[in-house]
C-alpha positions in Angstrom: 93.8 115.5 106.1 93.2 116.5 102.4 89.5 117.2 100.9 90.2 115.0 97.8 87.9 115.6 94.4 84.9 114.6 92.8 85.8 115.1 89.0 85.5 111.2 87.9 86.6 110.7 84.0 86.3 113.7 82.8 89.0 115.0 81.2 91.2 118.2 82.4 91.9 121.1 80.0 95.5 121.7 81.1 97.4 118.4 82.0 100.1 120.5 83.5 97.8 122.2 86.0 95.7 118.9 86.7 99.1 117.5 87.9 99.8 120.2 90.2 96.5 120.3 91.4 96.7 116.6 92.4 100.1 117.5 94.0 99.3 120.3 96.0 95.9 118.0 97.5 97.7 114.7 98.3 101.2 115.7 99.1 101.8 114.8 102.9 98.3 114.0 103.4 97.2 110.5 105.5 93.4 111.1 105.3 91.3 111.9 102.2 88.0 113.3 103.3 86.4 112.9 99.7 87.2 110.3 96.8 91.1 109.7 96.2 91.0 110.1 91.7 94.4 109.5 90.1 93.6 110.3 86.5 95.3 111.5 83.2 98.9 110.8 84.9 101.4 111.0 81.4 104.4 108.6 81.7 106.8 110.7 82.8 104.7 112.0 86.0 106.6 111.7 89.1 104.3 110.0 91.5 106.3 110.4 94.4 104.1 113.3 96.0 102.0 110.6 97.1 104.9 109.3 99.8 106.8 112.1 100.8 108.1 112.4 104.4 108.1 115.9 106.3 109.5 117.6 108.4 114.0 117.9 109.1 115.7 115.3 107.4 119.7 114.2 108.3 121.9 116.9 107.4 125.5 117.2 107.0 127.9 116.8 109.3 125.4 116.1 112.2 125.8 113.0 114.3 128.8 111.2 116.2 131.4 113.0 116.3 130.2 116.4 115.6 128.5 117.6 118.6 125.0 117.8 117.3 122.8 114.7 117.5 121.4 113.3 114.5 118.0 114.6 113.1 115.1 112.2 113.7 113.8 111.2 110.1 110.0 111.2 110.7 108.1 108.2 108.6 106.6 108.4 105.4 103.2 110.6 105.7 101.4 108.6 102.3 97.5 108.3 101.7 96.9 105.6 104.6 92.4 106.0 104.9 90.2 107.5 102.0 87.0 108.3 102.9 85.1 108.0 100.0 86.1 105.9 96.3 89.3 105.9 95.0 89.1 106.0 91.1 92.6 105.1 88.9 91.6 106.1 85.6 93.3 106.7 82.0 96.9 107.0 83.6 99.9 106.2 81.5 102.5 105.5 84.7 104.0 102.2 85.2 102.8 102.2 88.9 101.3 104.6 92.0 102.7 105.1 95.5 100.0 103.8 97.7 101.7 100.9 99.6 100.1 102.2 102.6 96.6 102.6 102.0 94.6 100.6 104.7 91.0 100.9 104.1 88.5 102.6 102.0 85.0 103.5 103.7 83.3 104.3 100.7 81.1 107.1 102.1 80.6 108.0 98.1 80.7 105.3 95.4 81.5 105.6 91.7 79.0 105.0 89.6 77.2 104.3 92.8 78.2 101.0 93.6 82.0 100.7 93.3 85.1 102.1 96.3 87.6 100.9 94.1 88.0 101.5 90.3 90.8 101.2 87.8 90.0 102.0 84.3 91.7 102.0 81.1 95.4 102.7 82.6 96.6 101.5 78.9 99.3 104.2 78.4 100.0 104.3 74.6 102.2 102.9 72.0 106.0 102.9 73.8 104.3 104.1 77.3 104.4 102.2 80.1 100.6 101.9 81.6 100.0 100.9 84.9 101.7 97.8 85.6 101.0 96.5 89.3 98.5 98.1 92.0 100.8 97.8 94.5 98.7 98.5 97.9 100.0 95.9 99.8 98.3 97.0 103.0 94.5 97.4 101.6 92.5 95.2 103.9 89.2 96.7 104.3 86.5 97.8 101.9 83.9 99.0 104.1 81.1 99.9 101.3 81.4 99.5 97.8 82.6 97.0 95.8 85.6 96.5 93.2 85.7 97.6 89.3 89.0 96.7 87.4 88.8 96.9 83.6 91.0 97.8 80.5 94.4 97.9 82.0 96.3 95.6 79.0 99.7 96.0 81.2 98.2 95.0 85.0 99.3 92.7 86.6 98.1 90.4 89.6 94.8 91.7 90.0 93.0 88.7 89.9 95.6 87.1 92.4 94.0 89.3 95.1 90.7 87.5 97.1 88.8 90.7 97.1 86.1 89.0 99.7 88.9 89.1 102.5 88.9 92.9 101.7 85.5 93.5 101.3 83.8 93.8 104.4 81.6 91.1 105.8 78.6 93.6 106.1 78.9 95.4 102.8 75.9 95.2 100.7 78.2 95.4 97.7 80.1 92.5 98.0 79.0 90.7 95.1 79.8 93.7 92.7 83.2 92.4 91.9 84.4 92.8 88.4 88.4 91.8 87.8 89.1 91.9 84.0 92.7 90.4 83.7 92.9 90.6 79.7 96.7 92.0 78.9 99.2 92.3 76.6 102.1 91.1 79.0 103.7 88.3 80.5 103.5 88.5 84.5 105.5 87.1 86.8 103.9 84.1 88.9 102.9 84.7 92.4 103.3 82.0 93.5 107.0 82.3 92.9 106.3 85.2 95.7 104.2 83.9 97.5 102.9 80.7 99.1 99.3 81.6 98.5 99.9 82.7 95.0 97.9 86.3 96.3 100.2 89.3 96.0 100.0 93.0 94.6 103.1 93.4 93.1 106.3 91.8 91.7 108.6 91.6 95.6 108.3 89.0 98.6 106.6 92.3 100.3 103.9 92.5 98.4 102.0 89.4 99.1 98.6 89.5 100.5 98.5 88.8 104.0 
């Protein structure tokens, strides 16, 4: 469990220590108490912190043959349930690890009405920008609705039927807003997959 933050768009004075700060909160953590804000990633920002496993992994000479059984490799511990609003905002990385998030509750909104928001992930001239979404195992939106805008190098988002995510009894399910203006060829999903939904560019990221 990780308390998350509640900075929104404004903009850190040290990128360096804004990075470390979002490592040190998310790394290992399942549950974020608070809002889950990925902002002012640069390019070269390794993401990984969000899907790190812990604990003993396989070391050398251990196993068959050398008297000492294998070490169990424990699974992935990744951002799985955010209490709050996750806000992906003026990042210039190609993509985020959060395969695994389930389901956001939306306990706070930003700007008041939205649990999911991705804003301006353009990256700059030669950068990457956020390219796919990628959370293959969202399927619940308990409050709030969904805010996409200004992301010329997304792709798929308006593949996705937000309504099966959105919860039946959430007063915000009409607040929907899925800009899909870009500067990029994307692959078609349904190459992918036989609904044409998906979240990213592989057979496993179709929305089920």
């Amino acid at each position: 469990v990780c308390t998350g933050t509640d900075m929104k768009l404004l903009r850190p004075s040290s990128p360096e220590s804004h990075y470390e700060t979002l490592r040190h909160l998310y790394q290992g953590c399942q549950v974020v108490q608070g809002n889950l804000e990925l902002t002012y990633l640069p390019a070269g920002a390794d993401t990984a912190f969000l899907k790190v496993r812990s604990g003993k992994t396989p070391g050398g000479g251990e196993g068959r043959g050398s008297g000492r059984p294998l070490t169990r490799v424990p699974p992935p511990q990744d951002i799985k349930e955010v209490q709050g609003y996750v806000l992906i905002a003026e990042n210039q990385v190609s993509g985020l690890e959060l395969q695994n998030l389930r389901i956001i509750r939306g306990t706070q909104l930003f700007q008041d009405r939205y649990a999911l928001a991705v804003l301006d992930n353009a990256g700059t001239a030669g950068e990457p920008g956020l390219r796919q979404l990628g959370m293959r195992h969202l399927t619940e939106i308990l409050k709030g609705g969904v805010l996409i805008e200004r992301n010329p190098k997304l792709c798929f988002q308006e593949t996705i039927v937000w309504n099966d995510i959105i919860h039946r009894h959430n007063e915000f399910r009409d607040e929907i807003q899925v800009e899909a203006t870009r500067t990029r060829s994307c692959p078609d999903c349904r190459a992918l997959c036989a609904e044409g939904h998906c979240w990213g560019e592989g057979k496993q990221d179709c929305q089920t």
